[in-house]
PLY file of the C-alpha trace (Angstrom):
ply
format ascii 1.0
element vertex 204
property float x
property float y
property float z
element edge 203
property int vertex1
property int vertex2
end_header
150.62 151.95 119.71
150.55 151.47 123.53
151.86 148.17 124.94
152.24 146.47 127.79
155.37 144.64 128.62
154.78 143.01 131.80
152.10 143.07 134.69
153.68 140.48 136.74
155.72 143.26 139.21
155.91 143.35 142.89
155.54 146.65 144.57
154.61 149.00 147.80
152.87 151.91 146.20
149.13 150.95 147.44
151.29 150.71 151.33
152.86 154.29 150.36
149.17 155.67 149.70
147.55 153.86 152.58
150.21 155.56 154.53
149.30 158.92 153.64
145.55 158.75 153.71
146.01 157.54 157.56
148.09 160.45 158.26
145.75 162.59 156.58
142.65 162.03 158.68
145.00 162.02 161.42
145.53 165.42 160.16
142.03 166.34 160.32
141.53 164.98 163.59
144.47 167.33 165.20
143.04 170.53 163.17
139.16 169.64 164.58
140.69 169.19 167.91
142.63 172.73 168.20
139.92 174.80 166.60
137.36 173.50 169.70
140.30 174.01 172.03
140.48 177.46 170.64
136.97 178.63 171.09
137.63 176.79 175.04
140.60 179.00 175.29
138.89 182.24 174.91
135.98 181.33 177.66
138.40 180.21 180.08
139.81 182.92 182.94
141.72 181.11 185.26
145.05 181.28 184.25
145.96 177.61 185.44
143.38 176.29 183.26
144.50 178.91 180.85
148.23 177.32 180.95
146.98 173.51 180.61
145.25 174.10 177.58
147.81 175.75 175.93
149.77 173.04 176.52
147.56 171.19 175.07
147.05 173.05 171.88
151.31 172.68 171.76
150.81 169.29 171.70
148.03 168.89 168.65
150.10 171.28 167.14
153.02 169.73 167.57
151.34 166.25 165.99
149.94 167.94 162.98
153.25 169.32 161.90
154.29 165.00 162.70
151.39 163.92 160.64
151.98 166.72 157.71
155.50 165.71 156.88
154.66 162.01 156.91
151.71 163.16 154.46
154.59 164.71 152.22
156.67 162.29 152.13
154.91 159.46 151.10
152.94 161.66 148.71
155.94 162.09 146.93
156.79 158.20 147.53
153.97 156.85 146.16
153.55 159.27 143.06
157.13 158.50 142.09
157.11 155.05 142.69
153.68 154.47 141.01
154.88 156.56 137.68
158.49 154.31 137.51
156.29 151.43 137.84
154.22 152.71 134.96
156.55 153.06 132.66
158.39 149.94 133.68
155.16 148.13 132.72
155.01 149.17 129.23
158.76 150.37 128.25
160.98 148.13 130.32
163.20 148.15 133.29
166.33 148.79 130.93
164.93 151.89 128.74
163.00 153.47 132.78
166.59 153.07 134.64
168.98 154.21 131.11
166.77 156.98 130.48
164.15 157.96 132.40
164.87 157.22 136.31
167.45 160.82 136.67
164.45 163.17 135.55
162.82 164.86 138.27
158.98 163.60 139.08
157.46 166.58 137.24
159.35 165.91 133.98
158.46 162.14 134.55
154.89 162.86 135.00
155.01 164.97 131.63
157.23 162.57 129.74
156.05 159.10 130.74
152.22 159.28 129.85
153.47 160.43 126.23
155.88 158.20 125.78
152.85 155.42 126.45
150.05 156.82 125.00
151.16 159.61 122.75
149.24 161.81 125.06
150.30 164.73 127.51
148.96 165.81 130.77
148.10 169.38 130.23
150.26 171.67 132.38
147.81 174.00 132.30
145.22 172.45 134.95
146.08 171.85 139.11
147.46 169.06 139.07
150.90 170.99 137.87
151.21 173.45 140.68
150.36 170.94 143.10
153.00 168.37 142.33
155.35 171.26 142.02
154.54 172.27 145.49
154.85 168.56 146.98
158.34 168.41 145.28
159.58 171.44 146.79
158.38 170.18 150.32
159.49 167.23 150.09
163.25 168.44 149.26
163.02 170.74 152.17
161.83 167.96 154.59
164.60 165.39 153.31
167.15 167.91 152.29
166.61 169.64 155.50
169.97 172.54 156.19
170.62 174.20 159.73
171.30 177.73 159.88
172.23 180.32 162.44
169.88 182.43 164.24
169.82 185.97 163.84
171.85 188.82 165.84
169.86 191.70 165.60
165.43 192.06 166.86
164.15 193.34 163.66
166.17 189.96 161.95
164.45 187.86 164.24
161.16 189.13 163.81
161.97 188.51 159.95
163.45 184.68 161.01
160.10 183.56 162.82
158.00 185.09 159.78
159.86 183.04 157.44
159.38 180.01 159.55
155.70 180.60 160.26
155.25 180.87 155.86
157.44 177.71 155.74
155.40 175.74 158.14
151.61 177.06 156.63
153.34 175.83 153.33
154.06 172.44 154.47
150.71 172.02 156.02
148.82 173.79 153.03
150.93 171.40 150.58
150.03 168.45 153.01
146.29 169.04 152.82
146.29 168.96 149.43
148.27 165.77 149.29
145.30 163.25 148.97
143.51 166.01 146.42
146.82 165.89 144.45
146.88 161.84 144.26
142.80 161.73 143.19
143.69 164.37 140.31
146.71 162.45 139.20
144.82 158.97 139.42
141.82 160.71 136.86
144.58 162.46 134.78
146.47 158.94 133.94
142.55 157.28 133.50
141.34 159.86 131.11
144.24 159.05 128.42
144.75 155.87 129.69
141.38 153.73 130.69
143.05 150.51 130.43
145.34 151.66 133.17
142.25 152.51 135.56
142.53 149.56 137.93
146.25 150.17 138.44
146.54 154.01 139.16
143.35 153.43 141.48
144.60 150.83 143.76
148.21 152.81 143.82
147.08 156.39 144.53
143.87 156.26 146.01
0 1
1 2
2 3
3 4
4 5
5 6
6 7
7 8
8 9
9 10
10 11
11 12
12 13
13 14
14 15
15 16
16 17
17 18
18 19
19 20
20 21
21 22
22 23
23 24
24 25
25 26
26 27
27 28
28 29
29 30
30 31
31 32
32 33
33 34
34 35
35 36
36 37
37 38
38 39
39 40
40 41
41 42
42 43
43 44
44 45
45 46
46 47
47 48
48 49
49 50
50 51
51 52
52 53
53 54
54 55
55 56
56 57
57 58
58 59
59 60
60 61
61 62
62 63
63 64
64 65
65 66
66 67
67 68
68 69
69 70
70 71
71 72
72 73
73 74
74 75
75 76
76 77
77 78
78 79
79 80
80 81
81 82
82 83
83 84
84 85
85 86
86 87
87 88
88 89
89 90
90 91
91 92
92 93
93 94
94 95
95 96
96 97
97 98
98 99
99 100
100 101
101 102
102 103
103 104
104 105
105 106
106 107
107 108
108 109
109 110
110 111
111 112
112 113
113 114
114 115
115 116
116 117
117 118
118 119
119 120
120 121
121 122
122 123
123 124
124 125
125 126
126 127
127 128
128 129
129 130
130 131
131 132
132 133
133 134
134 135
135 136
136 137
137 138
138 139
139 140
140 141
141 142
142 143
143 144
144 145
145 146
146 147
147 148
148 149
149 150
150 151
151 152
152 153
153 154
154 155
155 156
156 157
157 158
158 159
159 160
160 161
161 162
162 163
163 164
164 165
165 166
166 167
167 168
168 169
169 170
170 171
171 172
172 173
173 174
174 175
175 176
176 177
177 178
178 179
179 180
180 181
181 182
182 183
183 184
184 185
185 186
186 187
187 188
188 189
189 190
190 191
191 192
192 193
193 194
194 195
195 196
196 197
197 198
198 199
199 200
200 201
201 202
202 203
């Protein structure tokens, strides 16, 4: 039978989430703004006025890709944070940090609701793939390696294709940050209704 241990905790997660949902208009602000410099771009025919407005396309591209790792990280913040605090609530500190707190976020995800309400979060729907994804951007934003650039033209070519996938990736995977934090707030409320308020005011 589901308990609750404590609900007197102090904690960030609803700062996390604020965080990213300011980033993400931000986000959607940039994209508006380069898709009506791009229909400007192809009416223009002087070149200088050509050259300034590619410079400023740079620049909104430039903070997008700012905006979209902020989103990621503090995706990943406040969906880790919110499910340690979870479990904290109604299995302790001691049990969380002994025996939970090393598992990756999807295994936590899995595990935790289970543990509390003898119900699973079926890893059949979205919500699977898309925390997946955020983990795997989020290691290669904080994890980031260097690496040397190719020697030969047809390398290169293959180099900047790589990096173009990498970087639709992190934006695609940014976009569907907010989504991703709705989907988990509904998941934890449909097995969990007494935990409503909580996962609302944390993830969205």
């Amino acid at each position: 039978m589901k308990n609750q241990i404590s609900n007197a905790r102090m904690s960030s997660i609803f700062l996390f989430s604020g965080i990213v949902e300011e980033n993400h208009k931000k986000m959607a602000i940039f994209s508006a703004e380069m898709e009506e410099l791009g229909k400007k771009r192809k009416k223009i025919k002087n070149s200088n006025e050509a050259t300034l407005l590619e410079q400023e396309i740079i620049g909104l591209q430039e903070n997008l890709a700012k905006s979209s790792l902020i989103v990621i990280v503090f995706s990943a913040i406040a969906i880790e944070a919110y499910i340690y605090d979870y479990a904290s609530r109604h299995l302790g500190d001691s049990f969380v940090k002994d025996h939970l707190d090393k598992l990756d976020a999807v295994s936590k995800w899995i595990l935790i609701p289970r543990l509390i309400t003898g119900r699973e979060l079926s890893r059949r729907q979205n919500w699977f793939e898309l925390l997946k994804n955020l983990v795997k951007a989020r290691n290669s934003i904080v994890h980031h390696k260097s690496s040397e650039p190719p020697m030969f033209p047809v390398d290169m070519r293959q180099y900047f294709k790589k990096r173009q996938a990498g970087s639709e990736f992190l934006l695609e995977t940014a976009r569907q940050s907010t989504r991703l934090l709705g989907i988990l707030a509904d998941k934890i409320s449909e097995i969990d209704p007494e935990e409503t308020p909580w996962v609302k005011l944390y993830l969205t």
